[in-house]
C-alpha positions in Angstrom: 0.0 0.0 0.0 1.3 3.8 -0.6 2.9 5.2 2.1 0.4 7.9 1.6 -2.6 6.1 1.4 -1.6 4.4 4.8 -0.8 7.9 6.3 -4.5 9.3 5.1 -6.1 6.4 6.2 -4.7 6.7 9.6 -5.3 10.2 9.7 -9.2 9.6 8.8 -9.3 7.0 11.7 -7.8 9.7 14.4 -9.9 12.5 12.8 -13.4 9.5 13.2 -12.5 8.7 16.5 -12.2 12.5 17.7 -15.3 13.4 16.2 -17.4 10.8 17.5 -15.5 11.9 21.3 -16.1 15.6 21.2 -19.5 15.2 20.2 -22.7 16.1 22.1 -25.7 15.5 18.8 -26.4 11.9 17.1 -25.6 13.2 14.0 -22.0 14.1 14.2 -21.4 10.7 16.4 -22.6 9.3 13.5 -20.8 10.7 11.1 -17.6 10.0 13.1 -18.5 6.3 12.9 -18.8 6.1 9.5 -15.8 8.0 8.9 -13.8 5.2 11.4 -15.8 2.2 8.9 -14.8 4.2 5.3 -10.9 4.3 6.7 -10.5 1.0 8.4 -12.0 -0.9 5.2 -8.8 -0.5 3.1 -6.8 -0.9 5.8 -8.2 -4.4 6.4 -7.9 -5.7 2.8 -4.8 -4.3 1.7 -3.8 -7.7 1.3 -5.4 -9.1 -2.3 -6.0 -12.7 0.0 -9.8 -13.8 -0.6 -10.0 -14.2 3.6 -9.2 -10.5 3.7 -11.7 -9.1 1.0 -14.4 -11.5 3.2 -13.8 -9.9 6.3 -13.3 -6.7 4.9 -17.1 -7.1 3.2 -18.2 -8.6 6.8 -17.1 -6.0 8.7 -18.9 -3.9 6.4 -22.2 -5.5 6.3 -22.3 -5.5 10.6 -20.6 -1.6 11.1 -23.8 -0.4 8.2 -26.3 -2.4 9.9 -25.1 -1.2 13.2 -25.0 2.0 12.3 -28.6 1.7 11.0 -30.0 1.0 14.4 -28.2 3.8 15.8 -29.4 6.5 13.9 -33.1 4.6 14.3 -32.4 4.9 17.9 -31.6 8.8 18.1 -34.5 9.0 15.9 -36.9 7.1 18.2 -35.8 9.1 20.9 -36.0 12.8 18.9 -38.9 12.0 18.4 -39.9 11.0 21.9 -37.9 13.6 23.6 -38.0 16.3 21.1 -34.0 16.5 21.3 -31.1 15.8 19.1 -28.9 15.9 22.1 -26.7 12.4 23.5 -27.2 13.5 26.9 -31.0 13.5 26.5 -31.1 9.6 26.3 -34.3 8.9 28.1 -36.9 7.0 26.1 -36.5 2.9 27.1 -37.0 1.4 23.4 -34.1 4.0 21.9 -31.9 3.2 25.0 -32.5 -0.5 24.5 -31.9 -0.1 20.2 -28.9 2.4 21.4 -27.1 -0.5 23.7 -27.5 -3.3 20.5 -25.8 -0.9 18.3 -23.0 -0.5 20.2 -22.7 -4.1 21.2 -22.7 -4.9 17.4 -19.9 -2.2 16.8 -17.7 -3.5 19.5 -18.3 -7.1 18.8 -20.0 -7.9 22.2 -21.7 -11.1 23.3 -23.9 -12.1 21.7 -23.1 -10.2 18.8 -19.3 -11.2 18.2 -20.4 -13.3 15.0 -18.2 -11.3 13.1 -15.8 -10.5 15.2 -13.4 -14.0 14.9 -13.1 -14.0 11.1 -12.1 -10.2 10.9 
């Protein structure tokens, strides 16, 4: 991989991470999350080995669908709450869709399916 390539990749995966930390609205947490899965992806399959394309496209498929469910979770709770905010978590249904995500993200039990192969 280009040395550059690696250095923006890296740099894309700093800039996610400190996004999703300094944020206080779903939106830009989001958006830092999806800015972690868009840099990690090459990073993962930079080797041309068939086992790494598959995890790269697994580790796809789980980060999207967990990052479905969270922004259905801040949604569910704007529109229970009437606020945007993360520290306005209070509806029991977004809370509950809120913990899964994250569990899925992090490759928790029982949600570590993908977690091995990747």
């Amino acid at each position: 991989m280009n040395p550059y390539a690696k250095l923006t990749f890296s740099l894309s995966l700093m800039l996610g991470t400190t996004i999703t930390i300094s944020s206080s609205h779903w939106m830009s947490a989001w958006a830092g999350l999806e800015i972690n899965t868009l840099a990690i992806i090459p990073l993962i399959s930079k080797s041309h080995h068939p086992r790494a394309i598959e995890a790269a496209i697994k580790y796809f498929l789980v980060q999207a669908a967990a990052s479905t469910l969270l922004l259905f979770s801040s949604m569910i709770n704007a529109w229970h709450t009437g606020q945007w905010d993360i520290t306005q978590l209070n509806h029991s249904t977004s809370s509950l869709l809120l913990t899964t995500a994250i569990a899925m993200k992090l490759g928790l039990v029982p949600f570590h399916f993908w977690f091995p192969e990747v």
